[in-house]
BALOBA-1460 file (C-alpha; in Angstrom, 3 decimals):
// residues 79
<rec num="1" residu="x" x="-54.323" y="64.690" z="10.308"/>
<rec num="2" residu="x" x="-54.125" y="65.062" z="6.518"/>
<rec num="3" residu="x" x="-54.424" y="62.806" z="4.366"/>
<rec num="4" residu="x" x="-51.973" y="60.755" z="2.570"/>
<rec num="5" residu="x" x="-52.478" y="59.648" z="-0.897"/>
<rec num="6" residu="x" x="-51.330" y="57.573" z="-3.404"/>
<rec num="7" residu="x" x="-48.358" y="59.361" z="-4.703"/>
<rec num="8" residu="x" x="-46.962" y="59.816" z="-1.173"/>
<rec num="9" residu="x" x="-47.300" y="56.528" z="-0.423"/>
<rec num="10" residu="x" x="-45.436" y="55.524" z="-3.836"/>
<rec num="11" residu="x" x="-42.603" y="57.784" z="-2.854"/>
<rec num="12" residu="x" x="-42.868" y="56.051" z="0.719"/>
<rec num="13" residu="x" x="-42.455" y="52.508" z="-1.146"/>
<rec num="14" residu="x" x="-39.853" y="53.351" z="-2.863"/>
<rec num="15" residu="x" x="-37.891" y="55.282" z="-0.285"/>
<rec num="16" residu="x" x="-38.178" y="52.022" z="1.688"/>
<rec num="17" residu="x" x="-37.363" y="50.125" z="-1.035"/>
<rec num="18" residu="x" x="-34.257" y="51.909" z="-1.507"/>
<rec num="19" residu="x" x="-33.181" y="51.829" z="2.027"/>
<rec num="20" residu="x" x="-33.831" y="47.927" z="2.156"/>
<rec num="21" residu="x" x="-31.780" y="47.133" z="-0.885"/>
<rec num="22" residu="x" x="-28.984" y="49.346" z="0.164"/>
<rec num="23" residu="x" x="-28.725" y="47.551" z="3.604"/>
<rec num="24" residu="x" x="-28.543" y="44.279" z="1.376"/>
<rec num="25" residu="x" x="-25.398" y="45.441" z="-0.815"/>
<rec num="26" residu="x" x="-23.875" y="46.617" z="2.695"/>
<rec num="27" residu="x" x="-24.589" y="43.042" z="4.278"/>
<rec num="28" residu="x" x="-23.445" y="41.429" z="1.078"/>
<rec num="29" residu="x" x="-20.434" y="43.221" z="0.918"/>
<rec num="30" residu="x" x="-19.536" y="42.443" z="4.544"/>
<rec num="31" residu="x" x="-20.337" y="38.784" z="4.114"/>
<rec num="32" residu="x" x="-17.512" y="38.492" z="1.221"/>
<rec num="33" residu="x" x="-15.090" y="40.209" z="3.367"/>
<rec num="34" residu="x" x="-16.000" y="37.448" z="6.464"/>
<rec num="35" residu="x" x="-16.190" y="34.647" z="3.734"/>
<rec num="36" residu="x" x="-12.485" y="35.277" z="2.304"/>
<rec num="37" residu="x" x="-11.607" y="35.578" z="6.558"/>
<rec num="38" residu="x" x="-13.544" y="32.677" z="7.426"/>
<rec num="39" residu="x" x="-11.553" y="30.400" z="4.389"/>
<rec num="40" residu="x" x="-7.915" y="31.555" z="5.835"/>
<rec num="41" residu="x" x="-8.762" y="30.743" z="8.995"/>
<rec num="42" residu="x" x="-10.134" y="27.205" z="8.806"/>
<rec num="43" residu="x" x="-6.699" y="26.196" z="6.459"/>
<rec num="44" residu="x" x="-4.813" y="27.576" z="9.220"/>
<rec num="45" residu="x" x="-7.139" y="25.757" z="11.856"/>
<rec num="46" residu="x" x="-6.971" y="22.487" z="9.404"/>
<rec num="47" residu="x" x="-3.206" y="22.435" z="9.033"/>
<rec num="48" residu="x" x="-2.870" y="22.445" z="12.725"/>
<rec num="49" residu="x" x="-5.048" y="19.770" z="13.492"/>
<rec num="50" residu="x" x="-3.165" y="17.949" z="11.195"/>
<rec num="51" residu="x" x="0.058" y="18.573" z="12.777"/>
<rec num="52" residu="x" x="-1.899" y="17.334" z="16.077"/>
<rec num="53" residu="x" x="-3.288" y="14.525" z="14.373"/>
<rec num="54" residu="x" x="-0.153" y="13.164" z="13.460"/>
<rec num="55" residu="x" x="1.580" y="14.200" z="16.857"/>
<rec num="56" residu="x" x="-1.152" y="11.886" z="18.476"/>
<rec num="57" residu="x" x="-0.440" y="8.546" z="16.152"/>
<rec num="58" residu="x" x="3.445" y="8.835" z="16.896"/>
<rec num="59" residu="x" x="2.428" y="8.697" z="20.561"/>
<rec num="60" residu="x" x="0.050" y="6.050" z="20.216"/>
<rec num="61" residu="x" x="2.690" y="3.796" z="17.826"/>
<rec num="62" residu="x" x="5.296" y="4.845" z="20.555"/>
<rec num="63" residu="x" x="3.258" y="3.132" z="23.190"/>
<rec num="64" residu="x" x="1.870" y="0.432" z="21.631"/>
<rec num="65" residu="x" x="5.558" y="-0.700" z="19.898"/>
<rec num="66" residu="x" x="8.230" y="0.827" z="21.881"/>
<rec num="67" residu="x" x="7.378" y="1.136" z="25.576"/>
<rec num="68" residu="x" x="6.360" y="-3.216" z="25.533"/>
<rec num="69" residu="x" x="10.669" y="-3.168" z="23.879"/>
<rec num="70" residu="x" x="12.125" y="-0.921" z="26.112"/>
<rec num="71" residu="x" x="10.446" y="-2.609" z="29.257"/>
<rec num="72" residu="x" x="11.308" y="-6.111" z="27.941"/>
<rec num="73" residu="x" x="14.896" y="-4.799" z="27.620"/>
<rec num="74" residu="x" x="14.860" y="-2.846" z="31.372"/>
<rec num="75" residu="x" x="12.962" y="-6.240" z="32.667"/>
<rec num="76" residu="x" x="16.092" y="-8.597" z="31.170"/>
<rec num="77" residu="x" x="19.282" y="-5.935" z="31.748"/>
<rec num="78" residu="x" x="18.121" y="-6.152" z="35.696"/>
<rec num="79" residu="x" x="17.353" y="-9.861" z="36.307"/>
């Protein structure tokens, strides 16, 4: 097996060195595009669960303010 010396290793180092920090750009690159994705989706996720949110505290008024009215009037209309 020859032997390797200090100049090969050097280029070694800094092929791997190259490879490394190209793999980081990529990854960086890909995380911006999944950021700006990411973003969209959760105001699209928020704005729903705001639509729910509201949906559930016109139910909950409903029962607690109408339904004890409209009973008291069914209750009275057949006595």
């Amino acid at each position: 097996m020859p032997e390797v010396d200090n100049n090969v290793l050097v280029e070694r180092l800094e092929g791997l060195t190259k490879l490394i920090n190209e793999k980081f750009e990529t990854n960086s690159d890909q995380h911006s595009k999944i950021e700006a994705q990411v973003v969209k989706t959760n105001g699209r996720v928020n704005s729903l669960e705001d639509w729910k949110n509201r949906i559930v505290g016109a139910i909950i008024i409903m029962n607690i303010v109408f339904l004890p009215i409209i009973f008291m009037v069914v209750n009275n209309w057949l006595r």
